[in-house]
Backbone as JSON, one array per atom type, in Angstrom:
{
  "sequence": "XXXXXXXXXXXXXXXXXXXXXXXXXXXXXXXXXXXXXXXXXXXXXXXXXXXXXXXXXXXXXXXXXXXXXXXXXXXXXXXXXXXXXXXXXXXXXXXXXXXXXXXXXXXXXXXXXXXXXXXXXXXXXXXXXXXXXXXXXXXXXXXXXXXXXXXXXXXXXXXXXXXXXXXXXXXXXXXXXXXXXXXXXXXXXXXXXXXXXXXXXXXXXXXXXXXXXXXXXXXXXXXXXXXXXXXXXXXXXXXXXXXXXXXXXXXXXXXXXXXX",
  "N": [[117.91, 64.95, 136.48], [118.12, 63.12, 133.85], [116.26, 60.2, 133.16], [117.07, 57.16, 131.38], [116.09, 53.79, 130.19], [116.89, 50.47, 129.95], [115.19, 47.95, 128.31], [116.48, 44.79, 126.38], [117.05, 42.22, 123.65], [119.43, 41.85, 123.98], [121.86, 40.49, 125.36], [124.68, 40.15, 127.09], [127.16, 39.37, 126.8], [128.2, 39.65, 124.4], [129.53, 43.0, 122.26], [127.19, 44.19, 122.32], [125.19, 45.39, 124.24], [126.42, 47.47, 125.5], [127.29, 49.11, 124.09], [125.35, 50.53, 123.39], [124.46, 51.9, 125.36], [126.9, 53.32, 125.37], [126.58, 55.18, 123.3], [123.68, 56.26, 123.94], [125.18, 57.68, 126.0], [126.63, 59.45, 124.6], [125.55, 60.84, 123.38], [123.45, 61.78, 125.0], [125.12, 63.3, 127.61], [125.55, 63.01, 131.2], [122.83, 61.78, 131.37], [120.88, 59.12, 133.33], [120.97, 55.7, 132.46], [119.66, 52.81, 132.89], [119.88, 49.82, 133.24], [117.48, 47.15, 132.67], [116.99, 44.75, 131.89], [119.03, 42.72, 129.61], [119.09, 40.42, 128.79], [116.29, 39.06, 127.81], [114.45, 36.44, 126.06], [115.27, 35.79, 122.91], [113.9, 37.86, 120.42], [111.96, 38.15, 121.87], [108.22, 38.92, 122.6], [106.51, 38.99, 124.28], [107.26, 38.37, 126.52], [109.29, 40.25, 127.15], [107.3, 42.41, 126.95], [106.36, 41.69, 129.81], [108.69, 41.89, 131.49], [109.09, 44.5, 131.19], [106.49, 45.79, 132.17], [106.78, 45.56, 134.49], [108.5, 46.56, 135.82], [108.78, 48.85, 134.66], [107.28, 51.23, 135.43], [107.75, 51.68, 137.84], [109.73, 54.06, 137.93], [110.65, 57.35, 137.73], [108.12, 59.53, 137.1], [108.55, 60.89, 133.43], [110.65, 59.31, 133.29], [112.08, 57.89, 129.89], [111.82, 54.71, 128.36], [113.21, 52.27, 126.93], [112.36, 49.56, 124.61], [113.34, 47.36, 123.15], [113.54, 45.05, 121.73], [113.21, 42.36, 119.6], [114.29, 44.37, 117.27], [114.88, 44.33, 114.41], [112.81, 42.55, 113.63], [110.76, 44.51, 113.08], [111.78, 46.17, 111.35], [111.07, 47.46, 108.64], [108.35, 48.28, 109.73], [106.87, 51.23, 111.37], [109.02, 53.16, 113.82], [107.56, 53.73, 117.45], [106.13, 56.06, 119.67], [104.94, 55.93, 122.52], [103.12, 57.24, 125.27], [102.69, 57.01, 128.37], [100.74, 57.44, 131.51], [102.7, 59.25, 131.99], [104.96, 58.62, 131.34], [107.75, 57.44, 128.91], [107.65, 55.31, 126.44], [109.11, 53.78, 124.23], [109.85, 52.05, 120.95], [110.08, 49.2, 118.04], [107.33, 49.39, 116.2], [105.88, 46.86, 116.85], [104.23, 44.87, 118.24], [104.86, 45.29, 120.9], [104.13, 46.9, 122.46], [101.54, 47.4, 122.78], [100.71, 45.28, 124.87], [102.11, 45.91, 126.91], [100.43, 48.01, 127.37], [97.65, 47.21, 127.61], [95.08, 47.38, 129.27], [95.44, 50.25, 129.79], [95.11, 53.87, 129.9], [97.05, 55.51, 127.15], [98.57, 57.7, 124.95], [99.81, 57.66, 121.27], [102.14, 57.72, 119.05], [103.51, 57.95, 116.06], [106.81, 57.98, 114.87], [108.4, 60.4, 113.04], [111.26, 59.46, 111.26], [112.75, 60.75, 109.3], [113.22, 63.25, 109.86], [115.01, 63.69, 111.86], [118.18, 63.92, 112.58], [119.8, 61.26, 112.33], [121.85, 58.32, 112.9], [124.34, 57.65, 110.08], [125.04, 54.72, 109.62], [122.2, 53.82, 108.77], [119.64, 51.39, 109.23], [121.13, 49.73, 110.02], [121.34, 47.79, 113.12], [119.66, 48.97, 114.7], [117.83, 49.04, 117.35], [120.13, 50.82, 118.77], [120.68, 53.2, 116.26], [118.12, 54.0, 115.53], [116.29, 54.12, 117.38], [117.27, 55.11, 120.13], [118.46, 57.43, 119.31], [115.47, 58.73, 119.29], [114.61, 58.8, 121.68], [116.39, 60.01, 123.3], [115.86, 62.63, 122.25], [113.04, 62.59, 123.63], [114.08, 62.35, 125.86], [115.77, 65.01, 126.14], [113.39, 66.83, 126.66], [112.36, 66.88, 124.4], [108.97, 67.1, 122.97], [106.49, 64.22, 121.66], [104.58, 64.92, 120.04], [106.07, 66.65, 118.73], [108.26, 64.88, 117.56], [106.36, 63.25, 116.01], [103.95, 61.74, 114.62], [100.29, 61.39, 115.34], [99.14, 57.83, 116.08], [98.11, 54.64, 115.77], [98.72, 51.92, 117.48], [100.26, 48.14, 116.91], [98.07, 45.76, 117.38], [98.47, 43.37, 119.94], [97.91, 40.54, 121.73], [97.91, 38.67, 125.21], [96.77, 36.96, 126.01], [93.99, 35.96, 127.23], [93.46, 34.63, 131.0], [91.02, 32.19, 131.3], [87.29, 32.15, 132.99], [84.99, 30.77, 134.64], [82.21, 29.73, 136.24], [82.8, 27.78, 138.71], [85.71, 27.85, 138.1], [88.92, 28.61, 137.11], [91.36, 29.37, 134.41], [94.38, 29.6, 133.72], [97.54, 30.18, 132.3], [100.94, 30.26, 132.57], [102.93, 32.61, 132.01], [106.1, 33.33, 132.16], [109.46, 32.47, 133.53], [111.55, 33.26, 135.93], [114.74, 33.82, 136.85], [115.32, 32.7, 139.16], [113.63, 30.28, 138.86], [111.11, 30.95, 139.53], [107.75, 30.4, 138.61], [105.45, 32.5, 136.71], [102.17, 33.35, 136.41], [99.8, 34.38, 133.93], [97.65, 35.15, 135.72], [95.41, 37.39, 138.01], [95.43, 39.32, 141.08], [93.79, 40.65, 141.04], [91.4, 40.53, 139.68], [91.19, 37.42, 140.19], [90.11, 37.41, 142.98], [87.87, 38.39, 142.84], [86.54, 36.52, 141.33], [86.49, 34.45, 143.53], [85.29, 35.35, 145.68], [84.14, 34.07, 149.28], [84.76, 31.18, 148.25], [85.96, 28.41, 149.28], [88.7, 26.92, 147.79], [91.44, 24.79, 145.66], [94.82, 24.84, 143.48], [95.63, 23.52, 141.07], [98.74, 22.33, 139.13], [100.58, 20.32, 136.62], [101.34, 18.25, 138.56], [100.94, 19.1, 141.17], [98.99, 20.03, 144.31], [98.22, 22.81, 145.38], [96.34, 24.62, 148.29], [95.94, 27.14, 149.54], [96.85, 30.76, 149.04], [100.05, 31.98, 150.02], [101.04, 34.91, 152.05], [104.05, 35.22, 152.07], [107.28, 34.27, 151.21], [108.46, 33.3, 153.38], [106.14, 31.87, 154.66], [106.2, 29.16, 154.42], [107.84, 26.07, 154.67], [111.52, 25.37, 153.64], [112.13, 24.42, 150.97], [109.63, 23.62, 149.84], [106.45, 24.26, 148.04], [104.68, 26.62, 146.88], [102.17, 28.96, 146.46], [101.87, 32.21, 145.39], [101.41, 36.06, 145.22], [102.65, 37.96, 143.22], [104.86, 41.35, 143.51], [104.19, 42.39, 141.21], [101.27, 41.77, 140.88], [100.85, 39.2, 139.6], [99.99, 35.84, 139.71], [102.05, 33.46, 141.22], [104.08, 30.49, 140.95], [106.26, 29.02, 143.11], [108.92, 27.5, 144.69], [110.29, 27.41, 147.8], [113.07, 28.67, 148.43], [114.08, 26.94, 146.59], [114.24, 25.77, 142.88], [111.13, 26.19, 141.28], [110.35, 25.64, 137.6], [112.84, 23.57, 137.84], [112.28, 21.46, 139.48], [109.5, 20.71, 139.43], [109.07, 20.75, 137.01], [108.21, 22.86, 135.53], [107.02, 25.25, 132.75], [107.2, 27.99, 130.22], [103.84, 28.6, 128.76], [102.74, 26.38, 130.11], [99.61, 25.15, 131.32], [97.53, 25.99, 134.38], [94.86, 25.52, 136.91], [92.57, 26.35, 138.72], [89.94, 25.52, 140.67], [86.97, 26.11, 142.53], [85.6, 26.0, 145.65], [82.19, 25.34, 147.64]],
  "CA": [[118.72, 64.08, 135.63], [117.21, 62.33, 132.5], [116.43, 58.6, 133.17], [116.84, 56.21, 130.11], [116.06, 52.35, 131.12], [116.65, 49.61, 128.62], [115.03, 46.37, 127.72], [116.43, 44.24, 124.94], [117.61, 41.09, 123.97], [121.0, 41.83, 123.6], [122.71, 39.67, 125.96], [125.66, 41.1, 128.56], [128.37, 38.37, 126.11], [128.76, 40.69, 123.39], [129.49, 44.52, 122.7], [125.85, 45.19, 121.91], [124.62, 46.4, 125.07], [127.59, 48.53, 126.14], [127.65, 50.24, 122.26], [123.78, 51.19, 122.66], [124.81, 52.55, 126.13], [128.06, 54.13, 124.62], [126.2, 55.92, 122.39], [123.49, 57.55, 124.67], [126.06, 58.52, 126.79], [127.42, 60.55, 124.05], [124.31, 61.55, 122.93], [123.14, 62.93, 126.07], [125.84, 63.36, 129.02], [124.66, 62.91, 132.36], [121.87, 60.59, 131.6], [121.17, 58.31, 134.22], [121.16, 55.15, 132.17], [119.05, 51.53, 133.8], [119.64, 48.33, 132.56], [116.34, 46.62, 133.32], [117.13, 43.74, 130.99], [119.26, 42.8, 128.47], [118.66, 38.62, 128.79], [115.71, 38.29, 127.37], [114.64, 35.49, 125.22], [115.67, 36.15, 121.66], [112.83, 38.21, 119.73], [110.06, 37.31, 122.78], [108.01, 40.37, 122.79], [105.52, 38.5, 125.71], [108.67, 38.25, 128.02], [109.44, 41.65, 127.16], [106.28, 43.2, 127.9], [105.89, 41.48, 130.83], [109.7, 42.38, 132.74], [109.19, 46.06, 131.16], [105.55, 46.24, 132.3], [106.82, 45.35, 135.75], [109.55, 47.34, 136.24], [109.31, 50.65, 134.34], [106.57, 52.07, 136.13], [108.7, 52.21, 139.43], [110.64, 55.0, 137.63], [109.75, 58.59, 138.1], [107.3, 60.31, 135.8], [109.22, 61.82, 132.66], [111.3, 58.42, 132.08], [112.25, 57.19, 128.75], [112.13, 53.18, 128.3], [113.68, 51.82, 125.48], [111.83, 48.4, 124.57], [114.34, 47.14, 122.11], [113.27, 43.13, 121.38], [112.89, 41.83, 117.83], [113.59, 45.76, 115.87], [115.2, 44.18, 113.44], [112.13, 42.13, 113.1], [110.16, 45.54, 112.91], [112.54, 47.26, 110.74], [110.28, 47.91, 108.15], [107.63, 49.19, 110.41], [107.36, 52.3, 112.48], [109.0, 53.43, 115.0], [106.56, 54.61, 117.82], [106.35, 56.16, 121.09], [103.69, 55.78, 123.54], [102.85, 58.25, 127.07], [101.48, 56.21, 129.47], [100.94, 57.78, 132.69], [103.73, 60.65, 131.99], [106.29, 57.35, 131.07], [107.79, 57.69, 127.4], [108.03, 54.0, 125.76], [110.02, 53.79, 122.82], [110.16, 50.64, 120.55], [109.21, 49.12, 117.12], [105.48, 48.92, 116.01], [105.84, 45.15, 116.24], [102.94, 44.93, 118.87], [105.0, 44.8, 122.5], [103.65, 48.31, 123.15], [100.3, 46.99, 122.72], [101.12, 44.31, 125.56], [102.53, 46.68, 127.89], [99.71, 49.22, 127.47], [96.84, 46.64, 128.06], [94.11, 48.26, 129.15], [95.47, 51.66, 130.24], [94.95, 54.47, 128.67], [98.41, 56.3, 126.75], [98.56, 58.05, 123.43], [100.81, 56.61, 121.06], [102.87, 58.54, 117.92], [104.73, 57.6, 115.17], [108.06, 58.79, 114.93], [109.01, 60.99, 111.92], [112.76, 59.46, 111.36], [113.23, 61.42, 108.49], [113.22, 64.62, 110.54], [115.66, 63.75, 112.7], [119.74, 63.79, 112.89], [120.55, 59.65, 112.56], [123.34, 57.16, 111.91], [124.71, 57.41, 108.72], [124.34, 53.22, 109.37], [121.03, 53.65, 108.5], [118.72, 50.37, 109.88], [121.82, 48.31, 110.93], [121.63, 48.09, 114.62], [118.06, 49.37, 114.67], [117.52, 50.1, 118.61], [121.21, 51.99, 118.45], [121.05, 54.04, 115.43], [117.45, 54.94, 115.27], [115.38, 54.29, 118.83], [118.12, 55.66, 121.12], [118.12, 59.12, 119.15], [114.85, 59.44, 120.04], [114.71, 58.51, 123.25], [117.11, 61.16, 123.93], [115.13, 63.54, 122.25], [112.07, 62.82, 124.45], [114.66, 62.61, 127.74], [116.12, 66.35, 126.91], [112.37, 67.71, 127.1], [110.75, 67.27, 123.28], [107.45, 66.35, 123.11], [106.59, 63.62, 121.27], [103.76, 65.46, 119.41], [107.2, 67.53, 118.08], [108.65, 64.21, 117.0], [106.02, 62.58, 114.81], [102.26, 62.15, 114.49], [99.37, 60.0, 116.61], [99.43, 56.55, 115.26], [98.1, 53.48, 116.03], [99.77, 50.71, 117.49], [100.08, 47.06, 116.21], [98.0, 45.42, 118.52], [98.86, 41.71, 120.33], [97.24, 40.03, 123.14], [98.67, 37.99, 125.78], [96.2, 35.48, 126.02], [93.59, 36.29, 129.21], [92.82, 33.19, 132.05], [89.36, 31.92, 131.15], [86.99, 31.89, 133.71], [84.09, 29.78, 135.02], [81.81, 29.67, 137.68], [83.73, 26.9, 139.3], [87.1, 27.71, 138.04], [89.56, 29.72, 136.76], [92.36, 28.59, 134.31], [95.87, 30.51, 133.04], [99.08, 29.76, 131.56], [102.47, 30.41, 132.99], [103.75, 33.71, 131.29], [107.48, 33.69, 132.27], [109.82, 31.59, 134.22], [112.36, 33.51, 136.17], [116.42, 33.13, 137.04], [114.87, 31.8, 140.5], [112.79, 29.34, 138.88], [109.73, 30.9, 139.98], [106.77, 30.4, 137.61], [104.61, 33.95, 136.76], [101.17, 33.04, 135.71], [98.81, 35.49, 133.67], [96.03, 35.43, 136.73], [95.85, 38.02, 138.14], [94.59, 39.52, 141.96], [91.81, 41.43, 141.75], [89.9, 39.36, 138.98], [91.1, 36.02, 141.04], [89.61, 37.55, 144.35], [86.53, 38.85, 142.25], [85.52, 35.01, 141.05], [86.79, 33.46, 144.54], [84.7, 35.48, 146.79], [83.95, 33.39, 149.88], [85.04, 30.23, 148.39], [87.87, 27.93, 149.14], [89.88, 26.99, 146.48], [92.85, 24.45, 145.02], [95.6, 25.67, 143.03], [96.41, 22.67, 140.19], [99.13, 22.44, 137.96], [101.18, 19.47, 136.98], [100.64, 16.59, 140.0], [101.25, 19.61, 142.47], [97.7, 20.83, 144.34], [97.69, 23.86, 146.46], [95.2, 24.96, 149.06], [96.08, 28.32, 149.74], [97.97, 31.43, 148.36], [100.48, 32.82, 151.29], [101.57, 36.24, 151.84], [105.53, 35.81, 151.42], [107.91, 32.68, 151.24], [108.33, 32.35, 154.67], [104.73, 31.14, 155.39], [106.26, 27.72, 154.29], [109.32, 25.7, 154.95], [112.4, 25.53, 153.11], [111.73, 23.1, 150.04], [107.81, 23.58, 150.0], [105.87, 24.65, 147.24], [103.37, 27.61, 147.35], [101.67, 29.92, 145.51], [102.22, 34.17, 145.79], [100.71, 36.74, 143.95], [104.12, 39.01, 143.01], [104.81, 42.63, 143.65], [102.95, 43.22, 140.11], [100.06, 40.85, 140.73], [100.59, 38.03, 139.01], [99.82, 34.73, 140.28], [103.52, 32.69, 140.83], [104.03, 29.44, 141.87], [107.49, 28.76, 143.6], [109.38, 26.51, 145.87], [111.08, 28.32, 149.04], [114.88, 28.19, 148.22], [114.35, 25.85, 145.6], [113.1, 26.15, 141.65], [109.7, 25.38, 140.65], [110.72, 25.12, 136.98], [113.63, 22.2, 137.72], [112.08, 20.48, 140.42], [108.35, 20.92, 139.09], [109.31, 20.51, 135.37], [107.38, 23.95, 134.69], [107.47, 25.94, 131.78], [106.0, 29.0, 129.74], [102.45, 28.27, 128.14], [101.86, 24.92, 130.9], [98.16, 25.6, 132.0], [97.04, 26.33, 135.62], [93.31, 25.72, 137.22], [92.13, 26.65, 140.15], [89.05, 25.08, 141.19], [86.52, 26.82, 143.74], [84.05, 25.1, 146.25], [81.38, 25.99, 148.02]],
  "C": [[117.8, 63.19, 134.79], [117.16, 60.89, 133.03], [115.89, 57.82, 131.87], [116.63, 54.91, 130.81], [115.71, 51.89, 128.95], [116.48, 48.08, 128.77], [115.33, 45.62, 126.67], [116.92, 42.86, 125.31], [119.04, 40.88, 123.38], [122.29, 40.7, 124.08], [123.79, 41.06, 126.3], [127.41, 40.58, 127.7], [128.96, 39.32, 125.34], [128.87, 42.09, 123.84], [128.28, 44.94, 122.31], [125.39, 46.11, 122.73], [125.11, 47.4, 125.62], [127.96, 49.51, 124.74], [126.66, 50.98, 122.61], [124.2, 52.21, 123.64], [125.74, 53.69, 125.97], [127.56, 55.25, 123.9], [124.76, 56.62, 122.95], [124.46, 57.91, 125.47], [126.64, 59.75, 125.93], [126.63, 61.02, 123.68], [123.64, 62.6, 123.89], [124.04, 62.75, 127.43], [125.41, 63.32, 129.89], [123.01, 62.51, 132.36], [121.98, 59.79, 132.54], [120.47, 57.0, 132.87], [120.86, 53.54, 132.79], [119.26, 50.62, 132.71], [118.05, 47.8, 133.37], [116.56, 45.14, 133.14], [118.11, 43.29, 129.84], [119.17, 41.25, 128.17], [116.66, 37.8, 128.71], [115.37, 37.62, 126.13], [114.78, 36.09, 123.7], [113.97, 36.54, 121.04], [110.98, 37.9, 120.66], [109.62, 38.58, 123.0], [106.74, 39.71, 124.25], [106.45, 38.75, 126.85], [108.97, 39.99, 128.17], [108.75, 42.68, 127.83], [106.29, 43.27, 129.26], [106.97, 41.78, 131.71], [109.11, 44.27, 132.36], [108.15, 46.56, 132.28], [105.95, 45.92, 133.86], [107.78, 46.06, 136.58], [109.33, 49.23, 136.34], [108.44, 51.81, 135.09], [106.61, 52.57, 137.31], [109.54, 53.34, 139.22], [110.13, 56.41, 137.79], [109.02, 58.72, 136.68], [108.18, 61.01, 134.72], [110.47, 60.66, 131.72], [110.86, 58.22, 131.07], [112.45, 55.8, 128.87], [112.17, 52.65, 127.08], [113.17, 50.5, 125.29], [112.57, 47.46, 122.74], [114.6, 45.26, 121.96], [112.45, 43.29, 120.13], [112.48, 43.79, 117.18], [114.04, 45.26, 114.85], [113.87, 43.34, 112.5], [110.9, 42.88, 112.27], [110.74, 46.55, 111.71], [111.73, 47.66, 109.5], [108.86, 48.81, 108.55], [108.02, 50.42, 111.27], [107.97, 52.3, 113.86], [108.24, 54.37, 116.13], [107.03, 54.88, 119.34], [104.74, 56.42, 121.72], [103.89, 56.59, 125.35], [102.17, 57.15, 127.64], [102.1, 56.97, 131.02], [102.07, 58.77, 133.26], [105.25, 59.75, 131.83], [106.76, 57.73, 129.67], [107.82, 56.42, 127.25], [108.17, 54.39, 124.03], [110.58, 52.68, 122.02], [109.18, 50.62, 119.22], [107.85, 49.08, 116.87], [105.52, 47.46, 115.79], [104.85, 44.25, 117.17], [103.43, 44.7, 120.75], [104.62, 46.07, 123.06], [102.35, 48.14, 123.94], [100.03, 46.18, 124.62], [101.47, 45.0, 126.48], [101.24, 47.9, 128.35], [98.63, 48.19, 128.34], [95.56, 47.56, 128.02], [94.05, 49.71, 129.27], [95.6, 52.7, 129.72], [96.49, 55.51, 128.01], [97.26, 56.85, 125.49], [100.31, 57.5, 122.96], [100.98, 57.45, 119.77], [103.64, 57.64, 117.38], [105.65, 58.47, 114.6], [108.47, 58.81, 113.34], [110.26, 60.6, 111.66], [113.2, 60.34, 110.42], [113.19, 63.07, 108.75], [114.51, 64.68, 111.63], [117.18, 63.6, 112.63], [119.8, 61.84, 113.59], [121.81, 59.63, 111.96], [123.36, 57.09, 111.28], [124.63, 55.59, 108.52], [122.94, 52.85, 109.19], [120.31, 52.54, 109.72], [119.65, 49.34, 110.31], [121.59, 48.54, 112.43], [120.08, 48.75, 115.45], [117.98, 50.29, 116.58], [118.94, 50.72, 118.71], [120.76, 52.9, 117.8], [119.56, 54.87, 115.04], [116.36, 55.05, 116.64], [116.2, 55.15, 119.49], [118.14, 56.99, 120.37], [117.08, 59.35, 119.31], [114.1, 58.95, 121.62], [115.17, 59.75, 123.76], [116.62, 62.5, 123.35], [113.71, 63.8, 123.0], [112.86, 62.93, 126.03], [115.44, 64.4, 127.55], [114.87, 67.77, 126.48], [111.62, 67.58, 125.23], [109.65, 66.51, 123.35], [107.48, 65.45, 122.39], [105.75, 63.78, 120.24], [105.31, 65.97, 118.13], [108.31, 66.47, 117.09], [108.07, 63.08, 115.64], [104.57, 62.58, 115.29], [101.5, 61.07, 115.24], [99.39, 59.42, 115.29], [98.54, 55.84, 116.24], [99.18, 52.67, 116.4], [99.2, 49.41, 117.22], [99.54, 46.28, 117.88], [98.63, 43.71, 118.95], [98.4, 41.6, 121.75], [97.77, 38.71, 123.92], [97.65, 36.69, 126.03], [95.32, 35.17, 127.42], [93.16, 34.71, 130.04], [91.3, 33.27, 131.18], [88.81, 31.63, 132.16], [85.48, 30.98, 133.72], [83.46, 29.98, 136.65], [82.43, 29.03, 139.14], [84.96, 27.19, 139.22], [87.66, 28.55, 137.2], [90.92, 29.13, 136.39], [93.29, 29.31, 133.49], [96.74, 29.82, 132.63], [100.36, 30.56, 132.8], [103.06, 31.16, 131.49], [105.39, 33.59, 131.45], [108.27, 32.91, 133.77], [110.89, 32.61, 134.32], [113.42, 33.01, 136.55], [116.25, 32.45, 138.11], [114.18, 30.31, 139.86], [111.6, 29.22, 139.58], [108.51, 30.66, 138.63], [105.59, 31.42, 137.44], [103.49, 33.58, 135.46], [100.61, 34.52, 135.0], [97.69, 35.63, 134.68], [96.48, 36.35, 137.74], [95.22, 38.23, 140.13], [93.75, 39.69, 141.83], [90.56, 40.8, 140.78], [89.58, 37.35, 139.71], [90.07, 36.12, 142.35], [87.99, 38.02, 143.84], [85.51, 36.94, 142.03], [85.64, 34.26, 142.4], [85.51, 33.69, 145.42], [84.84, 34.93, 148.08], [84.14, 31.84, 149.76], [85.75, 29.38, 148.84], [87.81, 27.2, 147.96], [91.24, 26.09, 146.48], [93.47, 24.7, 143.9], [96.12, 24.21, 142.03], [96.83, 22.53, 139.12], [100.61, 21.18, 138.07], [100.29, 18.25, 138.04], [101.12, 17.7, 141.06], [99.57, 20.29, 143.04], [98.09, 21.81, 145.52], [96.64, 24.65, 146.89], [95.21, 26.42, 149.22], [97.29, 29.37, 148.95], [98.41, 32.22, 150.08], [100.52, 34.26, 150.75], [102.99, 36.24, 152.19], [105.6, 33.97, 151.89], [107.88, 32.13, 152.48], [107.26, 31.85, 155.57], [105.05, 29.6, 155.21], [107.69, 27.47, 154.5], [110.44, 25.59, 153.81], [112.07, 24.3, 152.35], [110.18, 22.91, 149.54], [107.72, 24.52, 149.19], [105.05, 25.66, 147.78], [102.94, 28.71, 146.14], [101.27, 31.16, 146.06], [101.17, 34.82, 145.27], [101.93, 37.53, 144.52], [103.54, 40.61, 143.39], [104.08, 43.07, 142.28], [101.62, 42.29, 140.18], [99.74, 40.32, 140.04], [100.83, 36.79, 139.94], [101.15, 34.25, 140.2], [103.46, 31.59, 141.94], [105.9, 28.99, 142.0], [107.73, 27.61, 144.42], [110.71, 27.49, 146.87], [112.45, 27.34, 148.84], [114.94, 26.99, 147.48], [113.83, 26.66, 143.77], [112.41, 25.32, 141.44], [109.87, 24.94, 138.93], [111.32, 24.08, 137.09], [112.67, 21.5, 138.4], [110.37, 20.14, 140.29], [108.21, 20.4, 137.8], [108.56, 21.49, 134.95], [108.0, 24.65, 133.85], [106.65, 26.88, 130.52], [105.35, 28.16, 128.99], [102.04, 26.66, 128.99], [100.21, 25.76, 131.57], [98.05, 25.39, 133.6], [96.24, 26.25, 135.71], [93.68, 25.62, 138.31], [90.48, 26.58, 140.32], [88.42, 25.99, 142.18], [85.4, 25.8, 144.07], [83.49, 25.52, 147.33], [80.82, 27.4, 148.03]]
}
C-alpha cells in the first residue's frame, strides 16, 4: 500500500487539509494517507524541517512526504523532489529540503510540471493542484528521474551550536504542544566536546547539572534536560511546561559550560 504523509501549515479549522487529502484519495485509491502535521507555524520552513525531519524517516522505505509550508511563497520556483535514503520528499525549492537533508546524502530533481496531467486551477492551492500530483506519481512506482531532471536545491541553514573548549552554546529550535523546549545540540557532538567532564546546563535563571534518561528520573514539577528520540537536546518540566513556567521560546540561547 502506497504511503503519502503530509506536513503543512494548513491548520485542521478550515477545508484545506481535508481538500488536499480529498484529492489524493481520488487520485490514487487505497493510499494510506499520514497526517504528520498540519499546525505548523504559518510559512516556518525551520519548524517544518525539523517535525518532518523527525518523523518521516520512521516510515518504510518507498514513502512519499509532502512538505507543503510557504508554496505559495515558492510559487514561482521549482517544484523538487529529493531521495533520501529510498524516502521521496516533495515540496517547493524554497530551501526546507535543504534543512531536512543536512548533511545526508539524497539526490534531488526538478519536477517537469509541464509534462504532467494538472489542475486546470493552475498555481492556486499550490501543494493541492501541483505537489500532490506528483507525489502520487512517485507513490504508484515512477521514478523521479521519469518526472524531471537533477537540480539543485535552494540551500538554508539552521544555524549550528558554537562550540568552545569550555562550552557549548545553541538556540531553542521549536517549542512543542507539551511545552517542551527542542534545542539544536545535538548527542553525539555534545558527548564528543564533554568527554570526561562535568557539565551545567544554563538557560534563563534555570542551571542544570545533569541530562537524565527519561522524565521519571525527576519529580513531578522539576525541570530537566533529555536528549529526544531524534537527538536533540530538550529542556522540560515533568508534567508541567517549560515554555509557560520557564518563559522559553524559539531562538532563546542555551550554554552549557564544562569543568574539569
Amino acid at each position: 500500500m502506497p504511503v503519502i504523509t503530509l506536513t503543512t501549515d494548513l491548520g485542521t479549522q478550515d477545508h484545506y487539509a481535508a481538500s488536499l487529502k480529498g484529492t489524493l484519495m481520488s487520485l490514487l485509491p487505497g493510499a494510506s494517507i499520514c497526517d504528520i502535521s498540519h499546525s505548523i507555524s504559518h510559512f516556518n520552513l525551520l519548524e517544518a524541517a525539523f517535525i518532518a525531519k523527525s518523523a518521516c524517516m520512521k516510515f518504510p522505505k518507498g514513502s512519499v512526504h509532502i512538505i507543503g509550508v510557504d508554496p505559495e511563497g515558492g510559487s514561482r520556483q521549482p517544484i523538487m523532489i529529493m531521495d533520501m535514503d529510498g524516502h521521496y520528499f516533495v515540496a517547493p525549492d524554497n530551501g526546507v529540503l535543504s534543512l531536512i537533508k543536512e548533511s545526508a546524502s539524497a539526490d534531488c530533481f526538478v519536477v517537469n510540471v509541464d509534462n504532467m496531467e494538472l489542475s486546470p486551477t493552475g498555481r492556486a492551492f499550490l501543494v493541492q493542484n501541483r505537489m500532490a500530483p506528483v507525489a502520487v506519481a512517485l507513490a504508484e512506482g515512477q521514478s523521479p528521474e521519469s518526472l524531471g531532471e537533477v537540480g539543485n536545491i535552494k540551500d538554508y541553514r539552521w544555524g549550528e551550536p558554537s562550540f568552545t573548549e569550555n562550552s557549548l552554546r545553541g538556540v531553542i529550535l521549536h517549542v512543542d504542544h507539551f511545552g517542551n523546549a527542542i534545542t539544536n545540540i545535538r548527542k553525539e557532538p555534545f558527548m564528543e566536546v564533554k568527554g570526561d567532564k562535568s557539565f551545567q546546563v544554563f538557560i534563563r535563571n534555570l542551571r542544570l547539572q545533569r541530562i537524565v534518561g527519561s522524565y521519571g528520573d525527576v519529580s513531578k514539577g522539576e525541570a530537566l534536560a533529555i536528549f529526544s528520540d531524534n537527538g536533540h537536546l530538550e529542556i522540560a518540566i515533568r508534567e508541567g511546561s517549560a515554555a509557560q513556567l520557564l518563559g522559553l521560546k524559539v531562538q532563546d540561547m542555551l550554554t552549557i559550560e564544562f569543568y574539569g
